[in-house]
N, C-alpha and C positions, 0 to 999 in steps of 0.2 A: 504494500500500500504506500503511494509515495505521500511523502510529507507536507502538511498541510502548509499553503504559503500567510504568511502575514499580510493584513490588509494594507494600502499604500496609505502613508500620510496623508489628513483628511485635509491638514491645512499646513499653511507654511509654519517655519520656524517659530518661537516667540522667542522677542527681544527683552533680554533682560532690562537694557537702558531704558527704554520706551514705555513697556509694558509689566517688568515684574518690582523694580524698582520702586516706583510710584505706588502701586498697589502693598506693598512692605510697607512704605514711608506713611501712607495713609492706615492702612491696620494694624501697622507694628511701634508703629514711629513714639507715639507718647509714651508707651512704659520699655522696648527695647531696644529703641533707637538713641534717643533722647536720654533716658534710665538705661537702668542695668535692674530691672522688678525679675524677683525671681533669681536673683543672682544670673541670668542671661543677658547678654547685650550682642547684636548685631550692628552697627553702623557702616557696614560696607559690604558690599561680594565678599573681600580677601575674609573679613573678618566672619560673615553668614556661612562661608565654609569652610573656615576653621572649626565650625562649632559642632561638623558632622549630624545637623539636624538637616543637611541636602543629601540624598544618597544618586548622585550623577543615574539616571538613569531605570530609576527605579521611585517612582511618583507614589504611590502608595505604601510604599514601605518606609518612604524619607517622615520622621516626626514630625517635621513641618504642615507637612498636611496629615499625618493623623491627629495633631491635638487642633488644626481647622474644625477636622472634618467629626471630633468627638464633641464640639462644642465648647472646648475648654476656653480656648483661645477664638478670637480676642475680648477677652473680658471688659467688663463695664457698657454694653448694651448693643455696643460695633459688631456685627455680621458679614463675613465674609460672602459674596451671591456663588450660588456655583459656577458663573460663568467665568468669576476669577480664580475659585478653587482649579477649576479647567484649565484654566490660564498658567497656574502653577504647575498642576500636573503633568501638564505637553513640555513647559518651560526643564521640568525635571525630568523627565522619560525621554527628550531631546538630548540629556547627556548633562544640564545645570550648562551652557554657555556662557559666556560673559564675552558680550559685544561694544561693552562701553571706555572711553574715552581711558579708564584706570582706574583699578580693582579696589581702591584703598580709596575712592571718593564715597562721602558716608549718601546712602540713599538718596536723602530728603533733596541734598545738592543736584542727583540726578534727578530725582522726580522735578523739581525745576525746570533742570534743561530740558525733559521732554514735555513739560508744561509750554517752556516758552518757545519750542519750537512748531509747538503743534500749532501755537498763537500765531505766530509769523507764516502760517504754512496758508494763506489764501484760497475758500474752495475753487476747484476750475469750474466756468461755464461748461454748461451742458450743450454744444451744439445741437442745432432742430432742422432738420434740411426742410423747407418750403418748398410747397408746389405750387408751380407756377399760377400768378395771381394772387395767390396768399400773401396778407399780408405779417411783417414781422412786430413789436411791440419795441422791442428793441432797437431795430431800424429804422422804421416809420413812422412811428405813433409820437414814440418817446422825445426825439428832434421838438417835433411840432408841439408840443408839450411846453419844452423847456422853454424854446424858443416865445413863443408867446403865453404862455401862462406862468411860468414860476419865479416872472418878478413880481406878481401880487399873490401866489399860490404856493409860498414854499411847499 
C-alpha cells in the first residue's frame, strides 16, 4: 500500500515580523513583554526561543499554544480568536521562522513597524473596464463635480 501523501500548504508562509509579533505584543505584551509575571519574560524572537515554549515545527505540542489553547493564558479577560491561535500554529508547524529586520528587537518595537507600515501601504484602485458608452464616476462625473460645484459644496 503506498504511502499516504501530505496535503499541500493551504496558504503561504506566516510572517513572524508582520503577523506573529504584533499579535504577542498585543496578548502577551503587558505581563510578559513589559513584566516578567510568572517569573517568564519574552521580549524578543532570540529571547521567545530561548524559553523552549516554541517547539520549531510542531504547533500543538509547543506550550505556547497549549496554555492558548487550555484557556490559561492570557489572563485578565484578553482572548486569543482562533484565527490567530491558526496564525501561531502555521507560524510554528512552518518551522518558528524569523523574517525580521533582528532577533533581539523586543516585539512591541516590531509590532510598530508593521503597524506603520501597513499605515503607509495605500489601498490600490480597483480597475473596472467600461463598455463602450458607459459612463465612468471617476472620469466623468467627478471632473464636473469639482469643477463647478465644490467651491460652494465641499
Amino acid at each position: 500500500m503506498p504511502a499516504a501523501k501530505k496535503p499541500a500548504a493551504a496558504s503561504a508562509a506566516v510572517s513572524f515580523s508582520r503577523e506573529v509579533a504584533p499579535l504577542l505584543a498585543r496578548h502577551c505584551g503587558s505581563c510578559h513583554i513589559a513584566g516578567r509575571k510568572g517569573g517568564f519574560q519574552m521580549v524578543s524572537y532570540a529571547g521567545l526561543m530561548k524559553t523552549g515554549v516554541v517547539q520549531p515545527g510542531a504547533g500543538e505540542a509547543s506550550r505556547l499554544v497549549e496554555v492558548i489553547l487550555s484557556g490559561d493564558m492570557p489572563r485578565g479577560g484578553g482572548k486569543v480568536s482562533p484565527d490567530e491561535v491558526g496564525v501561531l500554529m502555521r507560524w510554528i508547524d512552518g518551522g518558528a521562522p524569523f523574517d525580521g529586520p533582528d532577533p533581539s528587537l523586543p516585539f512591541d518595537a516590531m509590532a510598530r513597524q508593521a503597524s506603520a507600515a501597513a499605515a503607509a501601504t495605500p489601498p490600490q484602485p480597483t480597475a473596472v473596464k467600461l463598455k463602450p458608452g458607459e459612463l465612468s464616476f471617476a472620469a466623468d462625473v467627478a471632473p464636473v463635480l469639482l469643477e463647478h460645484c465644490a467651491g460652494c459644496h465641499d
